[in-house]
PQR file with spaces between the fields and no chain letter, atoms N, CA, C, O and H, PARSE charges and radii, in Angstrom:
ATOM       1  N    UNK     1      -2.299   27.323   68.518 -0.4000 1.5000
ATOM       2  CA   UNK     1      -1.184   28.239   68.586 -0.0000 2.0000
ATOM       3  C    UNK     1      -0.654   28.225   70.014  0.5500 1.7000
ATOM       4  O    UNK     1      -1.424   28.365   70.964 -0.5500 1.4000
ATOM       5  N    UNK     2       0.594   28.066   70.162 -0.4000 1.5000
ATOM       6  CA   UNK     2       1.100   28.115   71.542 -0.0000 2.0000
ATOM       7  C    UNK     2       0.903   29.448   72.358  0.5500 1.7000
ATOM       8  O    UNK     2       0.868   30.602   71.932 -0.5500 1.4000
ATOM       9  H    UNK     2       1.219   27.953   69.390  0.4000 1.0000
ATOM      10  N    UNK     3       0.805   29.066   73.402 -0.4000 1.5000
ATOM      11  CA   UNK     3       0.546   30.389   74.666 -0.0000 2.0000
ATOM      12  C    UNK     3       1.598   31.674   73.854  0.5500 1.7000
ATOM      13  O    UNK     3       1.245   32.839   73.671 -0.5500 1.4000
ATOM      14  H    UNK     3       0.834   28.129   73.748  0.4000 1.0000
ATOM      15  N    UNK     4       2.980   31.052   73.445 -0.4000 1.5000
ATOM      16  CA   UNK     4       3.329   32.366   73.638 -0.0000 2.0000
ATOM      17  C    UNK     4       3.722   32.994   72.389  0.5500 1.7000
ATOM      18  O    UNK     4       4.665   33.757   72.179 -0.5500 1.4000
ATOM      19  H    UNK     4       3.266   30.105   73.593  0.4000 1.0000
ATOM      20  N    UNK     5       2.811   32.527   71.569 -0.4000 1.5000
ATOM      21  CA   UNK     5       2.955   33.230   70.158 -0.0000 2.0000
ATOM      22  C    UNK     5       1.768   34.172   70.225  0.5500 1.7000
ATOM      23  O    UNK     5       1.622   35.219   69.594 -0.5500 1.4000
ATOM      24  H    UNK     5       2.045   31.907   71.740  0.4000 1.0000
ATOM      25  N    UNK     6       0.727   33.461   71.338 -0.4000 1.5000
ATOM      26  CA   UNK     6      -0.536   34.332   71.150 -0.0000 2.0000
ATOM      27  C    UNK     6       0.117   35.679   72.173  0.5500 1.7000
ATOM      28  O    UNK     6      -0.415   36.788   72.206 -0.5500 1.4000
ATOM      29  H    UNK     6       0.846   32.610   71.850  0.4000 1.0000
ATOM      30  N    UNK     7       1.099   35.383   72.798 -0.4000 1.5000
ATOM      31  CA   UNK     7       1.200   36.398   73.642 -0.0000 2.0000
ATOM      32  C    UNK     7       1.798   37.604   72.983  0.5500 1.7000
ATOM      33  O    UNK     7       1.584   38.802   73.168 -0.5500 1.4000
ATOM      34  H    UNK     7       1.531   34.482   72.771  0.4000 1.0000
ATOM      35  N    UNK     8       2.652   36.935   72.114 -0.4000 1.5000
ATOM      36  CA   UNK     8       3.432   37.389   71.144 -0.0000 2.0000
ATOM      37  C    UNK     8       2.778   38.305   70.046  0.5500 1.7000
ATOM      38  O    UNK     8       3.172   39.451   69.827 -0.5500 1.4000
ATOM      39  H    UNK     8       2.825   35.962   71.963  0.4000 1.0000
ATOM      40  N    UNK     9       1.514   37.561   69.225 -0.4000 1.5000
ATOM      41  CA   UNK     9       0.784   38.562   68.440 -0.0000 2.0000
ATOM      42  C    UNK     9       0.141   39.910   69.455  0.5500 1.7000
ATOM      43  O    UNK     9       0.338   41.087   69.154 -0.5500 1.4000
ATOM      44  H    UNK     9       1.195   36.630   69.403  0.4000 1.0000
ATOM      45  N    UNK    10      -0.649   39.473   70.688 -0.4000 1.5000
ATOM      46  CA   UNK    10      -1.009   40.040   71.355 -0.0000 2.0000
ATOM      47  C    UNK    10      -0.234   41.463   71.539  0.5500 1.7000
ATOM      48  O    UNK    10      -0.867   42.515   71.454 -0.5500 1.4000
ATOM      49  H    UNK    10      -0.809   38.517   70.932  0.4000 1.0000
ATOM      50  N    UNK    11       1.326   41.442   71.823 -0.4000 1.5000
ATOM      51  CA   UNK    11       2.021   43.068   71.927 -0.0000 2.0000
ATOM      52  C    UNK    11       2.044   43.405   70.827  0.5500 1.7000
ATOM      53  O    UNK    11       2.237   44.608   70.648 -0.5500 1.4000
ATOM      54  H    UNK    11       1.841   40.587   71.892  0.4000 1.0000
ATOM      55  N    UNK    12       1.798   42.208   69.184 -0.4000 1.5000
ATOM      56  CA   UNK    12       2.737   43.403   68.150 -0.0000 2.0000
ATOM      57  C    UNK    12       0.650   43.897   68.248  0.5500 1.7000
ATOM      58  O    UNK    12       0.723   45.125   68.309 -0.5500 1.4000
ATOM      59  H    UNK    12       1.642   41.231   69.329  0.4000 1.0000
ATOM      60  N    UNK    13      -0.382   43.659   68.271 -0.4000 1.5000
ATOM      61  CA   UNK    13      -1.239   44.362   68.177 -0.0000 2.0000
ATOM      62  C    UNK    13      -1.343   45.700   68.846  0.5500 1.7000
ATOM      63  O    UNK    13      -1.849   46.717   68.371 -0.5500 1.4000
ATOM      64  H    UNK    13      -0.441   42.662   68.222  0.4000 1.0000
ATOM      65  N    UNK    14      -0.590   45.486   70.435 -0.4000 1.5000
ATOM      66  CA   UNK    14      -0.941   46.522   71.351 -0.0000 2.0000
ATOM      67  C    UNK    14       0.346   47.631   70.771  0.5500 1.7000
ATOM      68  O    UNK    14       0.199   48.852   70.717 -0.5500 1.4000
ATOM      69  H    UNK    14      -0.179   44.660   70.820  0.4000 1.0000
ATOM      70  N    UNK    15       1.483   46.961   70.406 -0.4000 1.5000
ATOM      71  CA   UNK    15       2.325   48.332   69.344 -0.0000 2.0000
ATOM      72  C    UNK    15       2.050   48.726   68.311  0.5500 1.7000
ATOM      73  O    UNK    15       2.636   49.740   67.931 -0.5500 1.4000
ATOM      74  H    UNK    15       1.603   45.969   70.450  0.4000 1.0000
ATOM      75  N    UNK    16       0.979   48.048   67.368 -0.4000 1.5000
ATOM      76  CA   UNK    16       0.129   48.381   66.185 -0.0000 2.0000
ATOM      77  C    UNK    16      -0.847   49.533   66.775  0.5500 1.7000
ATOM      78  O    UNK    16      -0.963   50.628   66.224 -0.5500 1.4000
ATOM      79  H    UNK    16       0.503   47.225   67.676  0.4000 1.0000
ATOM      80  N    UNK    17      -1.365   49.255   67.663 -0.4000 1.5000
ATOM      81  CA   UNK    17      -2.210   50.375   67.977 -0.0000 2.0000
ATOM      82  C    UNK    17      -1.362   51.593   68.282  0.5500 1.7000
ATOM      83  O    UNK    17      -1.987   52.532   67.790 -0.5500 1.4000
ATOM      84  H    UNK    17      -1.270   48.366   68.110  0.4000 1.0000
ATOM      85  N    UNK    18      -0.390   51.997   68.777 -0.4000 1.5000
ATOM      86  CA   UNK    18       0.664   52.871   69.740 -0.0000 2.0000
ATOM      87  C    UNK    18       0.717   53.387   68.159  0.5500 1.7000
ATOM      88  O    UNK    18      -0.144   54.166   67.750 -0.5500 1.4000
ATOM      89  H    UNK    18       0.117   51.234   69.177  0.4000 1.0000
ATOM      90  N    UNK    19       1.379   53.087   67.625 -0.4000 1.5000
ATOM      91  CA   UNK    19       1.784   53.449   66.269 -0.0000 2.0000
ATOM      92  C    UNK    19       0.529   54.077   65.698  0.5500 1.7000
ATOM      93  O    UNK    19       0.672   55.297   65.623 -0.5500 1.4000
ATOM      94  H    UNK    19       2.078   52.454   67.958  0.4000 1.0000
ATOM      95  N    UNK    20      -0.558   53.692   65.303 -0.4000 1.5000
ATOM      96  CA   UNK    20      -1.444   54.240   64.982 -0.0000 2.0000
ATOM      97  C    UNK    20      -1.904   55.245   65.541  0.5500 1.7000
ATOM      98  O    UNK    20      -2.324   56.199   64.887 -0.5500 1.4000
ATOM      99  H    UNK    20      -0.674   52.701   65.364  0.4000 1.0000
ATOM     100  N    UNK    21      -1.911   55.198   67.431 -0.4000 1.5000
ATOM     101  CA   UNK    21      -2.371   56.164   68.091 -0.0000 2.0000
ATOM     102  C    UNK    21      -1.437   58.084   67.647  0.5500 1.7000
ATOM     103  O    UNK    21      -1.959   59.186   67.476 -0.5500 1.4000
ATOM     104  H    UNK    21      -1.570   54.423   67.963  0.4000 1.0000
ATOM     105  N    UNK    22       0.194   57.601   67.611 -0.4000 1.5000
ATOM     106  CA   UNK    22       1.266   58.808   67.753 -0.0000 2.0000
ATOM     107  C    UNK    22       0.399   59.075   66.210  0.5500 1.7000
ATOM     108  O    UNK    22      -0.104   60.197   66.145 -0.5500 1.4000
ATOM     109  H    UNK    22       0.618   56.706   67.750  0.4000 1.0000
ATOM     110  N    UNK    23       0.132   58.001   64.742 -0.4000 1.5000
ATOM     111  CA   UNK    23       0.228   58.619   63.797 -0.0000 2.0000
ATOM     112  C    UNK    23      -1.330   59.601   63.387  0.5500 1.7000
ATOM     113  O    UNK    23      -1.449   60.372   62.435 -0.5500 1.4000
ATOM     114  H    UNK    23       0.540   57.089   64.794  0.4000 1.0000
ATOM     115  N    UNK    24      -2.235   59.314   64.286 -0.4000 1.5000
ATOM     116  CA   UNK    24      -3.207   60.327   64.557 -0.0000 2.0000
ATOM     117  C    UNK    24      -3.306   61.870   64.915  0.5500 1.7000
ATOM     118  O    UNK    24      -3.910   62.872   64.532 -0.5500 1.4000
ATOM     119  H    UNK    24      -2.138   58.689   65.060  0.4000 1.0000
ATOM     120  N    UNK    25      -1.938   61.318   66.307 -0.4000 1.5000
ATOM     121  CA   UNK    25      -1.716   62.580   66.465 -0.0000 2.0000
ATOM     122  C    UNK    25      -0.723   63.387   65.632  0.5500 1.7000
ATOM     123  O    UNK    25      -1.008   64.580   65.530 -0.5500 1.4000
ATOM     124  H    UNK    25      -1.447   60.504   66.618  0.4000 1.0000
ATOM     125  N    UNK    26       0.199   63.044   65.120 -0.4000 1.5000
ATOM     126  CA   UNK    26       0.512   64.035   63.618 -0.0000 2.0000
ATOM     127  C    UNK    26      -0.772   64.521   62.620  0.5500 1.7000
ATOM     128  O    UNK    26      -1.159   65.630   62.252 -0.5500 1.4000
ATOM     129  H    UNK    26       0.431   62.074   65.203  0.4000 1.0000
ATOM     130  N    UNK    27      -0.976   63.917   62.510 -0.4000 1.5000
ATOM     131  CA   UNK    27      -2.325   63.819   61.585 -0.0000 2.0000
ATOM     132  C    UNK    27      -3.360   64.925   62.224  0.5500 1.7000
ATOM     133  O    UNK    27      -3.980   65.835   61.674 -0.5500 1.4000
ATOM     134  H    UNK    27      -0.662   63.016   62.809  0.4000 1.0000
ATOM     135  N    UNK    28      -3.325   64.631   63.176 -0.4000 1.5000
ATOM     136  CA   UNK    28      -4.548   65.841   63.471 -0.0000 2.0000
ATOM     137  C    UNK    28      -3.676   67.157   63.857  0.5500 1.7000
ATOM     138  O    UNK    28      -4.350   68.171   64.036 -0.5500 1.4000
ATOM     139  H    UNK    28      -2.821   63.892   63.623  0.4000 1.0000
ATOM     140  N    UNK    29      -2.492   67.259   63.985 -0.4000 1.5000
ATOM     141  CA   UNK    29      -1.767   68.118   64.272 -0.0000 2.0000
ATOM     142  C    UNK    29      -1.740   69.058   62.831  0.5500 1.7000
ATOM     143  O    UNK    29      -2.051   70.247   62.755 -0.5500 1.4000
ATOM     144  H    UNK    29      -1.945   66.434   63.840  0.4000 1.0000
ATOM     145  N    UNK    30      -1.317   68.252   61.815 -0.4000 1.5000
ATOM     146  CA   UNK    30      -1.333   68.698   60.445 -0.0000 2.0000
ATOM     147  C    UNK    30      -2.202   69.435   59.875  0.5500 1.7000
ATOM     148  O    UNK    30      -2.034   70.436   59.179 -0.5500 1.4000
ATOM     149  H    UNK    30      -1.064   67.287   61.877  0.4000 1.0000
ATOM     150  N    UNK    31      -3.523   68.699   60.317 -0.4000 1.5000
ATOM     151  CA   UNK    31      -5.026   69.378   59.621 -0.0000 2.0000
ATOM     152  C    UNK    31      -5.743   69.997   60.117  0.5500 1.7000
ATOM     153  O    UNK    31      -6.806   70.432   59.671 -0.5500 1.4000
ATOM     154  H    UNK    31      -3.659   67.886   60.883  0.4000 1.0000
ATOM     155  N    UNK    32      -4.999   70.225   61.732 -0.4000 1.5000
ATOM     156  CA   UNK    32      -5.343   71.748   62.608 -0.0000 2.0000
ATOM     157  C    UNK    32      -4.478   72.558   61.731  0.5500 1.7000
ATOM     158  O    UNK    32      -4.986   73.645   61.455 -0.5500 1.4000
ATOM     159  H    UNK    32      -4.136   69.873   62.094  0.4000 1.0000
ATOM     160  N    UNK    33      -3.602   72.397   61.340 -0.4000 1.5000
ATOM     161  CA   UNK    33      -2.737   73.892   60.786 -0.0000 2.0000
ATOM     162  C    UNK    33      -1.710   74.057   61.362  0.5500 1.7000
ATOM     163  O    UNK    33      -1.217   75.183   61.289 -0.5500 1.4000
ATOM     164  H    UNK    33      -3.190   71.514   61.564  0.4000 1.0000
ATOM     165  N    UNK    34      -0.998   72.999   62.150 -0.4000 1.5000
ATOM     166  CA   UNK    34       0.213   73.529   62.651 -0.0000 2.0000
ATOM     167  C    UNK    34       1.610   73.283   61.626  0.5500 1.7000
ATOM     168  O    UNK    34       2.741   73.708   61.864 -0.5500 1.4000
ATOM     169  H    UNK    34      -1.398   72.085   62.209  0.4000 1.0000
ATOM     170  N    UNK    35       1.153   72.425   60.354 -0.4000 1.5000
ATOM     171  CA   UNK    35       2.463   72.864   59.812 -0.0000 2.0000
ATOM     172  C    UNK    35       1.482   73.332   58.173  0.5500 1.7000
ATOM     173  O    UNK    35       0.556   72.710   57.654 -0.5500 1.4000
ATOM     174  H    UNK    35       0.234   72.080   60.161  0.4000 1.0000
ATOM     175  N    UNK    36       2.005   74.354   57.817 -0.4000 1.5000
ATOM     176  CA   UNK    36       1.694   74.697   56.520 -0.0000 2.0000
ATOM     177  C    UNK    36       2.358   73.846   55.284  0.5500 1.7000
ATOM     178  O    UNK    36       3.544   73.520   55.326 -0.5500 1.4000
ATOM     179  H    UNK    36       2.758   74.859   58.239  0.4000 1.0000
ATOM     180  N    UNK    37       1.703   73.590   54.439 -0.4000 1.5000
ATOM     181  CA   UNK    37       2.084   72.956   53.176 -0.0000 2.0000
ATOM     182  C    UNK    37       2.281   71.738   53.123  0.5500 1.7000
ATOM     183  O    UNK    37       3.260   71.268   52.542 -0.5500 1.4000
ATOM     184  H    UNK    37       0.740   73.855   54.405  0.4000 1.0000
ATOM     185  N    UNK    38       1.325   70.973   53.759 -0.4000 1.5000
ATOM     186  CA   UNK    38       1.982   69.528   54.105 -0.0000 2.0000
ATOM     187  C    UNK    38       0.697   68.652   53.820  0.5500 1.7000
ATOM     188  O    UNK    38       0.469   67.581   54.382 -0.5500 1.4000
ATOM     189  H    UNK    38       0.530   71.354   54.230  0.4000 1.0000
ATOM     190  N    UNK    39      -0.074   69.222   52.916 -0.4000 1.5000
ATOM     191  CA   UNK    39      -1.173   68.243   52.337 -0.0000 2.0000
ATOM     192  C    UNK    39      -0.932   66.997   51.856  0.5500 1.7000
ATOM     193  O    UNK    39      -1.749   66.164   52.249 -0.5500 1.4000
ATOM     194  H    UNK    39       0.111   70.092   52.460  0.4000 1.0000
ATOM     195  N    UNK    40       0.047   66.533   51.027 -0.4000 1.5000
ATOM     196  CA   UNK    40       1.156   65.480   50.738 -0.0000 2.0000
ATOM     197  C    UNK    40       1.015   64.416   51.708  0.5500 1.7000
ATOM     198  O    UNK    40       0.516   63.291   51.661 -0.5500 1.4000
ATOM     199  H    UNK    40       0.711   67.210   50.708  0.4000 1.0000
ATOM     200  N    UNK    41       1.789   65.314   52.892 -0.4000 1.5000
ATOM     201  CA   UNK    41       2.115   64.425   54.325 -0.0000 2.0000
ATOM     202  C    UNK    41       1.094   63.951   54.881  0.5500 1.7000
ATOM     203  O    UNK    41       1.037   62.917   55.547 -0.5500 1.4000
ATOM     204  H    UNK    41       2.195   66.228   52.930  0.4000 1.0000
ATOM     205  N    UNK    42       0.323   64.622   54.654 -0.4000 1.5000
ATOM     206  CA   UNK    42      -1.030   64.410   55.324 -0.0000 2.0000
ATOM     207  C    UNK    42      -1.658   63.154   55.094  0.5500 1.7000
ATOM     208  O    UNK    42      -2.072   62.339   55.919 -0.5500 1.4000
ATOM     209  H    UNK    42       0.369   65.462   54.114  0.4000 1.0000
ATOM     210  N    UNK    43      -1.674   63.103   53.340 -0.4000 1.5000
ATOM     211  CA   UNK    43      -2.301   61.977   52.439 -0.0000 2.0000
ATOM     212  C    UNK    43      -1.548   60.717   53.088  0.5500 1.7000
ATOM     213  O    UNK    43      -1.945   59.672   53.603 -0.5500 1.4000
ATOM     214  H    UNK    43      -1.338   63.765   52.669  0.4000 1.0000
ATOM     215  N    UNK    44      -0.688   61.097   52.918 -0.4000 1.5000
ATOM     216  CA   UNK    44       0.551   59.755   53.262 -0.0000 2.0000
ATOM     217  C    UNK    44       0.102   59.438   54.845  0.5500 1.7000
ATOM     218  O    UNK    44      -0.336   58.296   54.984 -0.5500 1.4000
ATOM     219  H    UNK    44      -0.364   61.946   52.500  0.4000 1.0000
ATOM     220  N    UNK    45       0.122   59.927   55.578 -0.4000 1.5000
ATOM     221  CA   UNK    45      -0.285   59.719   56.990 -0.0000 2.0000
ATOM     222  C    UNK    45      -1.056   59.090   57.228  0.5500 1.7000
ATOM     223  O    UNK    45      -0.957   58.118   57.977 -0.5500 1.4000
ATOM     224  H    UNK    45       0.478   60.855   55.466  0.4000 1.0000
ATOM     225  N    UNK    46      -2.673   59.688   56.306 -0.4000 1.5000
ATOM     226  CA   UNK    46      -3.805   58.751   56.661 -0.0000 2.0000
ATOM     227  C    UNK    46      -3.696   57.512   55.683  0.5500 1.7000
ATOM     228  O    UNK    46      -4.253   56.476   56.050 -0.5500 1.4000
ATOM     229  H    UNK    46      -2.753   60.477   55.698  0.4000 1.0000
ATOM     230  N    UNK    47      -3.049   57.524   54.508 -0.4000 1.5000
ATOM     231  CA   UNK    47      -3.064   56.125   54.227 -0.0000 2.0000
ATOM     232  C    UNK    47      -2.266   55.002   54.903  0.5500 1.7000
ATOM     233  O    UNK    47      -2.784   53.886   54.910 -0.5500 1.4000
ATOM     234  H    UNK    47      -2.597   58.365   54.211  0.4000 1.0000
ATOM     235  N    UNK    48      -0.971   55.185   55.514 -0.4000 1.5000
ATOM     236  CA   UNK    48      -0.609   54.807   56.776 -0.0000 2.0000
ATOM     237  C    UNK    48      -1.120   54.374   58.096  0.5500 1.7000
ATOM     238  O    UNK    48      -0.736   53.478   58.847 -0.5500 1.4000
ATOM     239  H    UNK    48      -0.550   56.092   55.507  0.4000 1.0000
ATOM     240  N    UNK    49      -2.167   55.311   58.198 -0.4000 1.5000
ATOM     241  CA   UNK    49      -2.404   54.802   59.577 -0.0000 2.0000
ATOM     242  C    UNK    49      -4.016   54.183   59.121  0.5500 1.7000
ATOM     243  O    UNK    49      -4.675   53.543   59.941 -0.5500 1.4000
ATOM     244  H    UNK    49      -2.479   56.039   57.588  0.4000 1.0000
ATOM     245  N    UNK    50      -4.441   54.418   57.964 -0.4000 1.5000
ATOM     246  CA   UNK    50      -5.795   52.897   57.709 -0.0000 2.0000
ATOM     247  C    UNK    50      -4.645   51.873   57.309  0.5500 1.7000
ATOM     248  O    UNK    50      -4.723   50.830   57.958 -0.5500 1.4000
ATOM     249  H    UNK    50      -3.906   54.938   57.298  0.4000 1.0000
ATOM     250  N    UNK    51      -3.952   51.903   56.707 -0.4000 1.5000
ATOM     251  CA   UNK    51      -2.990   50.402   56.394 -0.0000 2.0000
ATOM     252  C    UNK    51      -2.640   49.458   57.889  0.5500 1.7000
ATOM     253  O    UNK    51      -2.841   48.245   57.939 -0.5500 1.4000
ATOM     254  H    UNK    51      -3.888   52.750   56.180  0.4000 1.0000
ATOM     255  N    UNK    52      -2.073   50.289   59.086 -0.4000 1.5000
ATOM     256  CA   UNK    52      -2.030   50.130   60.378 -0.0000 2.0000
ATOM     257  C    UNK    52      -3.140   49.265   60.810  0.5500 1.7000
ATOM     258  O    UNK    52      -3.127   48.034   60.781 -0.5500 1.4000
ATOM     259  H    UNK    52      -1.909   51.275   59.045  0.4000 1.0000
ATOM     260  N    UNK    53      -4.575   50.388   61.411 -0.4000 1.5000
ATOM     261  CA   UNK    53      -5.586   50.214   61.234 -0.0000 2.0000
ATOM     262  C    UNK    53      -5.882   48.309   60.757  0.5500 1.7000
ATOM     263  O    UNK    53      -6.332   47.485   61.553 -0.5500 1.4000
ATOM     264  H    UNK    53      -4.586   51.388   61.435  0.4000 1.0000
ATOM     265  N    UNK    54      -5.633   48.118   59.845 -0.4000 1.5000
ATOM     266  CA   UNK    54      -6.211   47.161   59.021 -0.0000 2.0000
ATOM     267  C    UNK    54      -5.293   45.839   59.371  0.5500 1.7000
ATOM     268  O    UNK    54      -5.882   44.761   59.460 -0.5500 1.4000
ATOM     269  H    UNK    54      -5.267   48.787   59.199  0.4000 1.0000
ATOM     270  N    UNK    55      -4.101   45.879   59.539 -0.4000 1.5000
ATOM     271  CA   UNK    55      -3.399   44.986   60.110 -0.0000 2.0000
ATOM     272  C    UNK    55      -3.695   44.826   61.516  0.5500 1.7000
ATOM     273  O    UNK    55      -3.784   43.696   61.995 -0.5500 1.4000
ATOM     274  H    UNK    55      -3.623   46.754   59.466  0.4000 1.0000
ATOM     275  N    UNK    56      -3.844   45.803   62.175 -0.4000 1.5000
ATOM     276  CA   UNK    56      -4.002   45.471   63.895 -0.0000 2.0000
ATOM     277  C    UNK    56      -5.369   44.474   63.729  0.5500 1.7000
ATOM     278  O    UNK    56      -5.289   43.468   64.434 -0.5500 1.4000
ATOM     279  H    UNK    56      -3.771   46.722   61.786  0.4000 1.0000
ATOM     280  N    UNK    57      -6.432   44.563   63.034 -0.4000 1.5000
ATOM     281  CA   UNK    57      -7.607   43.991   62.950 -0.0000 2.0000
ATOM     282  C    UNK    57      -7.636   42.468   62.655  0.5500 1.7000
ATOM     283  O    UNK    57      -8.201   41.468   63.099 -0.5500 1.4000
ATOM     284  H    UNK    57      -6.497   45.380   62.461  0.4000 1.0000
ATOM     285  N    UNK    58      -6.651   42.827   61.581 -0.4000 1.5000
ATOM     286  CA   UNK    58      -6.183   41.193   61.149 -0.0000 2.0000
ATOM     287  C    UNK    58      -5.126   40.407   61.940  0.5500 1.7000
ATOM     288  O    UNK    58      -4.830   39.265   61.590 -0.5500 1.4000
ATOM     289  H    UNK    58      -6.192   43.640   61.221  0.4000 1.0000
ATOM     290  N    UNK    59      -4.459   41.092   63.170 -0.4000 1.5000
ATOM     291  CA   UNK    59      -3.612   39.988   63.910 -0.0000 2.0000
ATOM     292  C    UNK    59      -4.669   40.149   65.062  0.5500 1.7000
ATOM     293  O    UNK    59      -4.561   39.478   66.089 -0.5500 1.4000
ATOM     294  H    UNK    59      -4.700   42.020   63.455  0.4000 1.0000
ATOM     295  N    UNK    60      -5.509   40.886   64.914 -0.4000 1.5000
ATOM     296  CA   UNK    60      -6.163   40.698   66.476 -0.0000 2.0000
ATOM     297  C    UNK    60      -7.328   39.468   65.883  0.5500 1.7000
ATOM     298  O    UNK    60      -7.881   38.692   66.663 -0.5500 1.4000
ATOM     299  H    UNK    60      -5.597   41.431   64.080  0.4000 1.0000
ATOM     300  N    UNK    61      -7.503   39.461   64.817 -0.4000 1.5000
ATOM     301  CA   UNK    61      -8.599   38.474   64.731 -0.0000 2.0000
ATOM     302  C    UNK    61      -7.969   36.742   64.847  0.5500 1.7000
ATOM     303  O    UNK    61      -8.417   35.741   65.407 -0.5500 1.4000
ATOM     304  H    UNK    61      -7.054   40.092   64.184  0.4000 1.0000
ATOM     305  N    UNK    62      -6.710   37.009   64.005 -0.4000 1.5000
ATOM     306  CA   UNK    62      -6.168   35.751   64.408 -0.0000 2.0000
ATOM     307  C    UNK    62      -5.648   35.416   65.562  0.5500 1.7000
ATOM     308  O    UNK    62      -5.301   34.274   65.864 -0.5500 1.4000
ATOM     309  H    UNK    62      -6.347   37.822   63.550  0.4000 1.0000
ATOM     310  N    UNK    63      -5.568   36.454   66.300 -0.4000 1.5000
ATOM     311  CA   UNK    63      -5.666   35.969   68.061 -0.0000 2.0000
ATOM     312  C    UNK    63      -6.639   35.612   68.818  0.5500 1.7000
ATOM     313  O    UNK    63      -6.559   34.976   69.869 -0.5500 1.4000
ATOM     314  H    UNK    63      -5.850   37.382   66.055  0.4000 1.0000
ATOM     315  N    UNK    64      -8.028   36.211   68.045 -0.4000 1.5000
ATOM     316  CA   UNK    64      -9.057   35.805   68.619 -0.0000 2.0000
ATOM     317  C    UNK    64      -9.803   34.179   68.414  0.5500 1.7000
ATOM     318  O    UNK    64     -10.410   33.393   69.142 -0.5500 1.4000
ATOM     319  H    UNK    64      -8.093   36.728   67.191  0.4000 1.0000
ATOM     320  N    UNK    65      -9.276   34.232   66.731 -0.4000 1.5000
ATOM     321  CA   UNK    65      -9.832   32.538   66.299 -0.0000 2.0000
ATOM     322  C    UNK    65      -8.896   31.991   67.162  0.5500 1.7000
ATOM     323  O    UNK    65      -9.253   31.130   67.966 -0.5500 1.4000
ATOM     324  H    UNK    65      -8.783   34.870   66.140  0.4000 1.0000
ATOM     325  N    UNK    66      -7.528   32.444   67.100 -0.4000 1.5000
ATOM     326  CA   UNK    66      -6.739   30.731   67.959 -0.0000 2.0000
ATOM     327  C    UNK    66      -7.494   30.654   69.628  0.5500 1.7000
ATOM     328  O    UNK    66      -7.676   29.576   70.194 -0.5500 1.4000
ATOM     329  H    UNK    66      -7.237   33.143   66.447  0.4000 1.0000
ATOM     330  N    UNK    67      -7.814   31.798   70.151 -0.4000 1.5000
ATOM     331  CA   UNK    67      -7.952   31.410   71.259 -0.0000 2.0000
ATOM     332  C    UNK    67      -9.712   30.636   71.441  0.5500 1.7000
ATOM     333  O    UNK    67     -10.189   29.990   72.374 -0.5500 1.4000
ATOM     334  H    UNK    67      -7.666   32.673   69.692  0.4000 1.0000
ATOM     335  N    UNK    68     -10.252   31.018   70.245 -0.4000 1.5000
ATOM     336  CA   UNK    68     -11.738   30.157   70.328 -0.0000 2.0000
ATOM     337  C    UNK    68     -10.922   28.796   70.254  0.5500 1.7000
ATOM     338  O    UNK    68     -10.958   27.907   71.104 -0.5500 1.4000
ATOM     339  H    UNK    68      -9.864   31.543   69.487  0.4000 1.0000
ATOM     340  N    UNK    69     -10.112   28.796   68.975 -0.4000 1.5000
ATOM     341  CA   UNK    69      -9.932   27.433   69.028 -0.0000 2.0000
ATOM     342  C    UNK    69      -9.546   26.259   70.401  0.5500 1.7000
ATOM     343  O    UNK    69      -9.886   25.125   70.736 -0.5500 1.4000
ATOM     344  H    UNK    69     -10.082   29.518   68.284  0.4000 1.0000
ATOM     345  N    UNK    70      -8.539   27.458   70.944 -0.4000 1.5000
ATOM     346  CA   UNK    70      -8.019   26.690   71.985 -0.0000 2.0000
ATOM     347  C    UNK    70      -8.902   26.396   72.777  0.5500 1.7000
ATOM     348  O    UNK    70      -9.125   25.191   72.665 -0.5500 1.4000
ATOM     349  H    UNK    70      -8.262   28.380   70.672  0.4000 1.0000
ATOM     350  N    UNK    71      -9.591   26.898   73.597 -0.4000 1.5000
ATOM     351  CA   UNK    71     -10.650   27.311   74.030 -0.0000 2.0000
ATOM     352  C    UNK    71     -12.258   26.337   74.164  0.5500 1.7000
ATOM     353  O    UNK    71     -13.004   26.056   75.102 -0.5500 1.4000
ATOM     354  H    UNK    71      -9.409   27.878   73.687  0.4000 1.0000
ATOM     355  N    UNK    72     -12.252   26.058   72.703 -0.4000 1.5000
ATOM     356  CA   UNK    72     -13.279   24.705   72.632 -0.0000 2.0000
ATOM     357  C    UNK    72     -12.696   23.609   72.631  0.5500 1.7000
ATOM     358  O    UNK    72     -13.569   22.740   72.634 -0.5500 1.4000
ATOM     359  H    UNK    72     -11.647   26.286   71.941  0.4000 1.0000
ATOM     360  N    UNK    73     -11.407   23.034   72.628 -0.4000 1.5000
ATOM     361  CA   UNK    73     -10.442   22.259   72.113 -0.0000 2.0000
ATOM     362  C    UNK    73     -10.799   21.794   71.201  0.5500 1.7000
ATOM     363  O    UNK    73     -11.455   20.753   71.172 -0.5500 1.4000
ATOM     364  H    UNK    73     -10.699   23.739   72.625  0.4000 1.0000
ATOM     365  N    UNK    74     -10.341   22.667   69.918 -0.4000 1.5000
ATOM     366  CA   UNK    74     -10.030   22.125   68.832 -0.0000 2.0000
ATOM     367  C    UNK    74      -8.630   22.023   68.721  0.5500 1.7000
ATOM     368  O    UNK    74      -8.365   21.070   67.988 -0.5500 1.4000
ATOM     369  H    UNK    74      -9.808   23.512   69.942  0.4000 1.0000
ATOM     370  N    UNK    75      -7.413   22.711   69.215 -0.4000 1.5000
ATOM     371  CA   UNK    75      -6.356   23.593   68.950 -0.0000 2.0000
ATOM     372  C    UNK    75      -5.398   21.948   69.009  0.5500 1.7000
ATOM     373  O    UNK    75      -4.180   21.936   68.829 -0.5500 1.4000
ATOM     374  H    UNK    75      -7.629   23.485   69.810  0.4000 1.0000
């Protein structure tokens, strides 16, 4: 993988996380009690932010194989 695609996966991971980080903090904002009636939102939130979660894992891993690859030269 070229330098700058890895560089490239590399931010959408570090904005995968950002995203995940703000959608925590709704999330815990919610299930402290600061908005009433929003159990719904809530659901939706955390399935959102494991869906997040689960993608950041999977572009960070394929950043991690290309760079073994590169790395031993296989690439």
């Amino acid at each position: 993988m070229p330098p700058e695609e890895v560089r490239a996966l590399k931010a959408c991971v570090s904005e995968l996380s950002a995203v995940g980080r703000n959608l925590n903090q709704i999330a815990r904002g919610i299930n402290a009690g600061q908005q009433e009636g929003s159990e719904p939102l809530s659901k939706h939130l955390n399935e959102v932010r494991q869906q997040l979660g689960d993608l950041r894992a999977h572009v960070a891993q394929i950043v991690r194989a290309n760079l073994m690859s590169w790395e031993s030269g296989n690439a």
